[in-house]
Backbone bond lengths (Angstrom), bond angles and torsions (degrees), N, CA, C in turn:
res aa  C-N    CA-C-N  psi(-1)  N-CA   C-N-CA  omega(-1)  CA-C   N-CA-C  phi
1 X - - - 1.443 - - 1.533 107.82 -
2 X 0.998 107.49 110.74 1.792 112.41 170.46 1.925 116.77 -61.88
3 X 1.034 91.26 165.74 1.754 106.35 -170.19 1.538 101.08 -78.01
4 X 1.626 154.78 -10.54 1.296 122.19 137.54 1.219 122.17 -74.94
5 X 1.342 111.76 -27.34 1.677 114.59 -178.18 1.416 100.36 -53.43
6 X 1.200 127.85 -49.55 1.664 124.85 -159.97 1.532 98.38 -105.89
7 X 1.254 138.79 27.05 1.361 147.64 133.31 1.382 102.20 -89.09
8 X 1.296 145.75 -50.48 1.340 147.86 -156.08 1.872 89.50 -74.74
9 X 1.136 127.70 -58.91 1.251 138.55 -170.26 1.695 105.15 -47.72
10 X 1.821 104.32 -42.42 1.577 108.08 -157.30 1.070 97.33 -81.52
11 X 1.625 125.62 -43.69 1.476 120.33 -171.72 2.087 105.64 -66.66
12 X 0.885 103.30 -18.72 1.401 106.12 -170.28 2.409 111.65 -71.78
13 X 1.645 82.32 -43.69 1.220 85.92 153.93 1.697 140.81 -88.02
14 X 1.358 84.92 -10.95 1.590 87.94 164.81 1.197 110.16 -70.36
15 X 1.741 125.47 -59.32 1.455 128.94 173.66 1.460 114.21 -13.38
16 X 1.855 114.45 -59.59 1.301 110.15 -145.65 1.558 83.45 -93.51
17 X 1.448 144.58 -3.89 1.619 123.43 173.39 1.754 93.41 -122.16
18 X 1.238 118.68 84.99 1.461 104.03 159.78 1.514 149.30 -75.06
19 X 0.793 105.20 123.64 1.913 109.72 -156.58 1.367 105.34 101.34
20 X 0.995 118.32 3.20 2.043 117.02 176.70 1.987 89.91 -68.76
21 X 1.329 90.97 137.90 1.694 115.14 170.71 1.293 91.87 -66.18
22 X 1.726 109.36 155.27 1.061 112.17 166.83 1.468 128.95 -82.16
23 X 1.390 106.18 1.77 1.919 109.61 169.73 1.738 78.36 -83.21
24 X 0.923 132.66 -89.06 1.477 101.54 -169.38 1.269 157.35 20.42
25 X 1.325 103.05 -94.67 1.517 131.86 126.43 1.501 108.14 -5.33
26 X 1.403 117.07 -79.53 1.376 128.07 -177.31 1.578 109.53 -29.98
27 X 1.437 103.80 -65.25 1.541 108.22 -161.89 1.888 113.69 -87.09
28 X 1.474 98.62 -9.32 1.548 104.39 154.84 1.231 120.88 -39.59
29 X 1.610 104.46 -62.59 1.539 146.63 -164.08 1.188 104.85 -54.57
30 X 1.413 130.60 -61.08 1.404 162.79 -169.37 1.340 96.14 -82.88
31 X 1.131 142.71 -28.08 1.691 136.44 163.46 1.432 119.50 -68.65
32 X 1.596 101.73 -35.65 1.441 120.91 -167.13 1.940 100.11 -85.59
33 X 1.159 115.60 -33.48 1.399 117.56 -139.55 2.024 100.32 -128.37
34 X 1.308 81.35 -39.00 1.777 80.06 -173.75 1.148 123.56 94.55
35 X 1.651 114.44 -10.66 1.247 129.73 -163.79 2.202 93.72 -103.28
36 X 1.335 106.54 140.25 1.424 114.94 -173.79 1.584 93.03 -108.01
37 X 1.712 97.09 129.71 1.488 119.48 176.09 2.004 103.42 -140.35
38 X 1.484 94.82 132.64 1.689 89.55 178.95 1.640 105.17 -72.42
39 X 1.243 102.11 -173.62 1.593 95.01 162.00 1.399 117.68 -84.41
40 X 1.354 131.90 -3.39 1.398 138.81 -160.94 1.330 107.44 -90.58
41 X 1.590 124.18 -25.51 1.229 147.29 -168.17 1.572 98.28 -95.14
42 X 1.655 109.77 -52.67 1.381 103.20 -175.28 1.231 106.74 -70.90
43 X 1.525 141.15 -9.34 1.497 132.48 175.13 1.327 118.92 -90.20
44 X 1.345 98.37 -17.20 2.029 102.82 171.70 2.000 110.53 -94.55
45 X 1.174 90.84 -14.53 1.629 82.97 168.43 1.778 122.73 -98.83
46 X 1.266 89.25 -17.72 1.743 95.57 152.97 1.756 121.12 -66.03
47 X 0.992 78.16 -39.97 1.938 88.82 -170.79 1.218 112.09 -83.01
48 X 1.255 104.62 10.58 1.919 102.71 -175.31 1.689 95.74 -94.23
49 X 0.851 110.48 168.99 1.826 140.15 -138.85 1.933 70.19 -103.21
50 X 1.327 135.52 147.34 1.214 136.87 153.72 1.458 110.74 165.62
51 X 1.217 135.49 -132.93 1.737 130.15 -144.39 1.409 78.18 -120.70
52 X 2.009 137.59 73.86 1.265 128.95 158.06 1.673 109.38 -77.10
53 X 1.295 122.07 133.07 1.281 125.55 -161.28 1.933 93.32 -82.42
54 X 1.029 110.34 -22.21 1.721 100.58 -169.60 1.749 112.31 -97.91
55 X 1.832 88.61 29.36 1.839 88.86 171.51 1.736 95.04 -105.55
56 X 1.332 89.38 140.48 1.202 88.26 170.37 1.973 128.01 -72.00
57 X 1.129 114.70 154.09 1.660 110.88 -172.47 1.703 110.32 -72.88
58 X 1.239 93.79 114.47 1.863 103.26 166.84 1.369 125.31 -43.35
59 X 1.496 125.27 114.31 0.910 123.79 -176.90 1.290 132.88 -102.04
């Protein structure tokens, strides 16, 4: 899984639990996927600069 795919995935589960911690998140992820992420990882791949749908478009 490449690094937007599994940003696209994290923000998607963030959407549906908002305010969920990111160890949270983590073990969502890892329920859903099988794949092991701490929460420290899932809070820096949220925070990375990329295609967030709730920025508004540059004009």
């Amino acid at each position: 899984m490449n690094r937007p795919e599994l940003r696209r995935q994290l923000q998607a589960l963030a959407s549906r639990y908002p305010g969920a911690h990111p160890y949270t998140l983590a073990l969502r992820f890892q329920a859903q996927t099988g794949r092991v992420l701490t929460g420290q990882q899932v809070k820096q791949l949220l925070a990375e600069p990329g295609n967030h749908r709730k920025q508004p478009a540059k004009q």
